[in-house]
C-alpha positions in Angstrom: -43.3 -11.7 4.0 -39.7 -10.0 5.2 -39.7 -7.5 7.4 -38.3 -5.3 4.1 -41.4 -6.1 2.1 -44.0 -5.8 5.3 -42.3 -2.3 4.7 -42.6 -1.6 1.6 -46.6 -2.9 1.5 -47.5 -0.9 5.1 -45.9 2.6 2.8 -47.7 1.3 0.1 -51.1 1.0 2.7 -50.7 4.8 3.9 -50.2 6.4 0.2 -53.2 4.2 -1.3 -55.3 5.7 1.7 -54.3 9.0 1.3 -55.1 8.9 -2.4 -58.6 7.4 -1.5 -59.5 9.8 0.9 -58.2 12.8 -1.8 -60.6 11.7 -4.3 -63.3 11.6 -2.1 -63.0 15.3 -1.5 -66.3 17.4 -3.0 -67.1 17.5 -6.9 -65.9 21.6 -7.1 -62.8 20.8 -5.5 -62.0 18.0 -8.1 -63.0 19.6 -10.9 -60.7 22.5 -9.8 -57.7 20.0 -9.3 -58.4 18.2 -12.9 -57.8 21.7 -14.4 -54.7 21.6 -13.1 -53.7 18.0 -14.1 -54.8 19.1 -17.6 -52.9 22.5 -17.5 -49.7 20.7 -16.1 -49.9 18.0 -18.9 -50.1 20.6 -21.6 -47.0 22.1 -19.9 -45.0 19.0 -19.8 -45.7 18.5 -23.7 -44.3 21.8 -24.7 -41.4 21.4 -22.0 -40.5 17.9 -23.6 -41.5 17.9 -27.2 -37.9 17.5 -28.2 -38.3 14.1 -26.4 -41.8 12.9 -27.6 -40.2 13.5 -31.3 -37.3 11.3 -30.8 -37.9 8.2 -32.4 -35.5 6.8 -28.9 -37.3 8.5 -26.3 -41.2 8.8 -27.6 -42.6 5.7 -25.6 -40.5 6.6 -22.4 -42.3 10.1 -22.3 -45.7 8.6 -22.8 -45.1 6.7 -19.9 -44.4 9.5 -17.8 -46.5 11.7 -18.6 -49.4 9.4 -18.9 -48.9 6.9 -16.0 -46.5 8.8 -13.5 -48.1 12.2 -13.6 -51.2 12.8 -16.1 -54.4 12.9 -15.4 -55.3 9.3 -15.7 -57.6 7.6 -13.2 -56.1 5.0 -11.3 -58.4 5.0 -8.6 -60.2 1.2 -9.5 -56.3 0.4 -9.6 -55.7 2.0 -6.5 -58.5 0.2 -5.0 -57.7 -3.1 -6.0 -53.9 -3.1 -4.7 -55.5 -1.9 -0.7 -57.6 -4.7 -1.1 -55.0 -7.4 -1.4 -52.2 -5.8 -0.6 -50.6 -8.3 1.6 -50.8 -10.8 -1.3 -48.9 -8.8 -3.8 -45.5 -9.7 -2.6 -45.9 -12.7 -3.1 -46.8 -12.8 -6.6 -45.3 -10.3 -7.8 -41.2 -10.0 -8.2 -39.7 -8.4 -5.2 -37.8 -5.6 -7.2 -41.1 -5.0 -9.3 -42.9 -4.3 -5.7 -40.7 -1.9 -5.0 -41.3 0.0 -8.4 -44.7 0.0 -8.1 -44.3 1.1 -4.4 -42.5 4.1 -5.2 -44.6 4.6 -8.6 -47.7 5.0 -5.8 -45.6 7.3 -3.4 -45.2 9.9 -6.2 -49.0 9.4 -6.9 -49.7 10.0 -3.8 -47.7 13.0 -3.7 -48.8 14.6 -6.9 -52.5 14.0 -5.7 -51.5 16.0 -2.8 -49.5 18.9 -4.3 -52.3 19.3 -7.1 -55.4 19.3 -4.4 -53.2 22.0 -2.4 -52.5 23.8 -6.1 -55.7 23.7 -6.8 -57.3 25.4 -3.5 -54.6 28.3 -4.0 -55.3 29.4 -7.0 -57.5 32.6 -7.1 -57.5 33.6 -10.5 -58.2 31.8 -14.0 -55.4 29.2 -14.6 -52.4 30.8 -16.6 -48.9 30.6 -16.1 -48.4 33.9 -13.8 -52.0 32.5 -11.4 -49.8 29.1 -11.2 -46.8 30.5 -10.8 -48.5 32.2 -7.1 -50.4 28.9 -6.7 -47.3 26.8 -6.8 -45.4 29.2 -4.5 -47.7 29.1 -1.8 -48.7 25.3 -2.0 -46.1 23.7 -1.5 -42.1 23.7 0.0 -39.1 23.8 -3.0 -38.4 20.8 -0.7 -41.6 19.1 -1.6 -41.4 19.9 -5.2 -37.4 18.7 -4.9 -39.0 15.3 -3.7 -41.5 14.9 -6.4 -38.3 15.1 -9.1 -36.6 12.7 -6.9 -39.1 10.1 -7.3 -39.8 10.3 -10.7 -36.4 9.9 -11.5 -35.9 7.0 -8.8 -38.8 5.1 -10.4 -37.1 5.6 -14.0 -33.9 4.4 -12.7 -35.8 1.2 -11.3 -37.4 0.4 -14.5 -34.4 1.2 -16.7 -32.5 -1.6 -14.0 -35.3 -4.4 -14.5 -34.6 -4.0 -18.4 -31.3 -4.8 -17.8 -32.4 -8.1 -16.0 -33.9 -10.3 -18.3 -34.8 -12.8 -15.4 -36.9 -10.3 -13.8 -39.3 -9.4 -16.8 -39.2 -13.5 -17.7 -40.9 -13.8 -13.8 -43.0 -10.8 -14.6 -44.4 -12.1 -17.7 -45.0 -15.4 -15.9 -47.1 -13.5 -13.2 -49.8 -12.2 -15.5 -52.3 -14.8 -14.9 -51.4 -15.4 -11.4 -51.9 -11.4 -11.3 -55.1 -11.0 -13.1 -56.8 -13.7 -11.2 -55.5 -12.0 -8.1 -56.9 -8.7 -9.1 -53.9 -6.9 -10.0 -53.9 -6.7 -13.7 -53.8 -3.2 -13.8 -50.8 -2.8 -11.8 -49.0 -5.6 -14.4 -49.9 -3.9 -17.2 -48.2 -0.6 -15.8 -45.3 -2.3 -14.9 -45.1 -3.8 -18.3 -45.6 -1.0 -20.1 -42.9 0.5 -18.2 -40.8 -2.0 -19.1 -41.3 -1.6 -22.7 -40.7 1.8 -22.6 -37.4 2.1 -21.0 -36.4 -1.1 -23.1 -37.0 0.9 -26.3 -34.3 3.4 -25.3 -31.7 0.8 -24.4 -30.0 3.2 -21.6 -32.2 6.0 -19.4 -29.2 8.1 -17.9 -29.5 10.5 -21.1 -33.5 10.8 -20.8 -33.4 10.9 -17.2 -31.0 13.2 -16.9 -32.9 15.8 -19.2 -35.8 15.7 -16.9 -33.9 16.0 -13.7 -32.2 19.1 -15.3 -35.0 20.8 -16.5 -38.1 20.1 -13.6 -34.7 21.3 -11.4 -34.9 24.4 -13.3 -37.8 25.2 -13.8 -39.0 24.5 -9.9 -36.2 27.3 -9.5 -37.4 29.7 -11.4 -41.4 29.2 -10.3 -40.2 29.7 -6.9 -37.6 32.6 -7.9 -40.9 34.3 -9.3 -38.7 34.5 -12.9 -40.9 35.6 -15.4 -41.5 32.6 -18.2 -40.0 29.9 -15.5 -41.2 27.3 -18.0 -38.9 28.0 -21.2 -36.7 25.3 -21.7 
């Protein structure tokens, strides 16, 4: 393993044991923080239903809403990849490690930012009890980040479209991959993959959500009344 890819897995280590030790937190707490996974995947819906309705952008939303940020479990995935994460370079391609690496960084992050969410909140869940929830919770820096990242991940995935040989080695690794326990993982680079290939060209889509979470983290931490309209 390179010294960049003994990187990439030790950052991979930390996040995947933060995100263990997260979900381990008691049953009131988690139910508390899956309210809020539901409540901000209702919000992304109505902030990006242009998108989901465009016949060029429809899979690439799924993606991100249901494997960057929903509130899908990953946690057997999770659990797999700390297992054998030393082994993962090398059957994986190098630039697909570092996709997945980042893809668990904003995991990681999110986790963190909704448990913190969560334990704010002191009121029913609407838009003016998350609007104070958000404020307190978190930094504009920390919310800045988790834009970053999304965006950083789509840009990675929209680049491996545009290498052919990359996907070819990817689709060569499935077996090698499921017998190594990471079948999961494939499958979410893959559909990744598929997603961005459908819109041939993510600057226009990627551009939109940078524009608008920008916004709309502005005007949540401006206290703006309706900080969600688009």
């Amino acid at each position: 393993m390179t010294s960049r890819t003994s990187s990439i897995a030790e950052a991979m280590r930390t996040h995947l044991q933060r995100l263990k030790t997260l979900r381990g937190a008691d049953a009131p707490a988690l139910g508390r923080v899956a309210e809020v996974k539901r409540w901000q995947t209702a919000r992304l819906e109505r902030t990006y239903a242009d998108l989901r309705a465009h016949p060029r952008y429809r899979d690439a939303m799924a993606f991100f809403v249901a494997d960057l940020y929903g509130p899908k479990d990953f946690s057997a995935r999770d659990a797999a990849m700390l297992r054998i994460l030393p082994a993962m370079a090398r059957i994986l391609p190098a630039r697909a490690v570092e996709t997945a690496a980042l893809a668990i960084e904003i995991e990681a992050l999110s986790e963190e930012l909704d448990h913190r969410l969560a334990a704010a909140l002191d009121a029913p869940l609407d838009e003016a009890s998350y609007g104070s929830a958000y404020r307190v919770s978190a930094t504009p820096e920390e919310r800045q980040r988790q834009i970053t990242l999304l965006v950083d991940v789509g840009e990675r995935l929209d680049a491996l479209v545009r290498s052919p040989l990359v996907y070819r080695t990817l689709k060569l690794m499935r077996r090698p991959a499921k017998v190594a326990g990471l079948a999961s993982l494939q499958d979410f680079l893959e559909r990744g993959f598929h997603a961005f290939a459908a819109m041939d060209g993510a600057d226009d889509f990627l551009g939109t959500i940078e524009a608008r979470e920008t916004a709309i983290l502005r005007r949540l931490f401006s206290g703006e009344p309706e900080p969600f309209s688009v």
